[in-house]
C-alpha positions as CSV (number, residue, x, y, z in Angstrom):
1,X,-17.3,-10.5,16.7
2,X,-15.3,-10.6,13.6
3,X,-16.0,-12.0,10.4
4,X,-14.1,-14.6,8.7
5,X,-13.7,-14.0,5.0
6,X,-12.4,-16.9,2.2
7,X,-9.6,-15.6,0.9
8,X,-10.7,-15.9,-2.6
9,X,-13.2,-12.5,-2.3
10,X,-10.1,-10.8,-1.7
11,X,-8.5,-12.1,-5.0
12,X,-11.6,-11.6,-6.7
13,X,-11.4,-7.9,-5.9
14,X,-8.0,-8.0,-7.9
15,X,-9.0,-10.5,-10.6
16,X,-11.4,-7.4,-11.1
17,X,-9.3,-4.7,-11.3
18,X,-5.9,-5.0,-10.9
19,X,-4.2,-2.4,-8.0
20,X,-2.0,-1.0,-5.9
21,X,-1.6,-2.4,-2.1
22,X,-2.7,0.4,-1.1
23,X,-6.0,0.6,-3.1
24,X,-6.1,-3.4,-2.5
25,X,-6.3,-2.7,1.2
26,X,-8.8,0.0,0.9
27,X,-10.9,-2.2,-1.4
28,X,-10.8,-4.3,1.5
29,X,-11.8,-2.0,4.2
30,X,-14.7,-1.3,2.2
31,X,-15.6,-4.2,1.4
32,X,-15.2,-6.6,4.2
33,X,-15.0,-3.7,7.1
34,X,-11.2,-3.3,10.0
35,X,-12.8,-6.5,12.0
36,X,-12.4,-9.1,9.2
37,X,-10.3,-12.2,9.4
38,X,-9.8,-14.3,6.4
39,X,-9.4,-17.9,5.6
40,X,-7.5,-20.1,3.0
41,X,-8.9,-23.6,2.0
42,X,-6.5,-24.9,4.3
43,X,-5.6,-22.1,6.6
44,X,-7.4,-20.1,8.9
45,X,-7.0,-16.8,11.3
46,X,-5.5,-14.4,8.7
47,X,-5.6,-10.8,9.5
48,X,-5.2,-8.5,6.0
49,X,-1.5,-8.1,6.3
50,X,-1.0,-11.7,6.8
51,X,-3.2,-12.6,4.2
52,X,-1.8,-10.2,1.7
53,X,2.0,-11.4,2.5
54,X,0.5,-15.0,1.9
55,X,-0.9,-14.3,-1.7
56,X,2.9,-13.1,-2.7
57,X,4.7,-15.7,-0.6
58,X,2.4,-18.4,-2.5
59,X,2.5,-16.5,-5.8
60,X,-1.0,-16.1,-6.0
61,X,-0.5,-12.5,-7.0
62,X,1.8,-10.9,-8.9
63,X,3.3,-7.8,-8.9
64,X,4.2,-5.6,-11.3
65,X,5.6,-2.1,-11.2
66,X,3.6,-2.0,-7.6
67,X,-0.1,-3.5,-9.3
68,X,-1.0,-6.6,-8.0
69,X,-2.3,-9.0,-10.7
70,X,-4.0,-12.0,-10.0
71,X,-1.9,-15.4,-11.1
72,X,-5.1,-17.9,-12.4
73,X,-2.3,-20.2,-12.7
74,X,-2.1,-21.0,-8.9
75,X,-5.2,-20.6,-7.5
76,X,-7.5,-23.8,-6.6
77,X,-10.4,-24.6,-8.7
78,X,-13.7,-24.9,-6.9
């Protein structure tokens, strides 16, 4: 059984320190465990690549010389 993670805990992790993808994803393993799926407000069934591919696509991270930054500027507020 997996787990289904809000996708905000992931941007936390960046909004915390600032990373690489390929520390991002390892901060994710560790945190969440392989099995984890991950949910949006509005979205659900997210595996870590599509989520990941989401927060660029809707510029909720950004990223700079290969660090991903967390954008406060688009992310919900509750």
């Amino acid at each position: 059984m997996s787990t289904e993670i809000h996708a905000h805990k992931v941007l936390e992790l960046i909004k915390q320190q600032p990373m690489t993808e390929p520390e991002l994803r390892a901060a994710a393993l560790r945190a969440f465990g392989a099995q984890a799926q991950f949910r949006t407000c509005k979205r659900s069934g997210f595996d870590l690549d599509s989520l990941l591919f989401f927060f660029q696509q809707q510029q909720k991270v950004l990223v700079t010389d290969g660090v991903w930054y967390f954008n406060p500027a688009r992310i919900c507020q509750h």
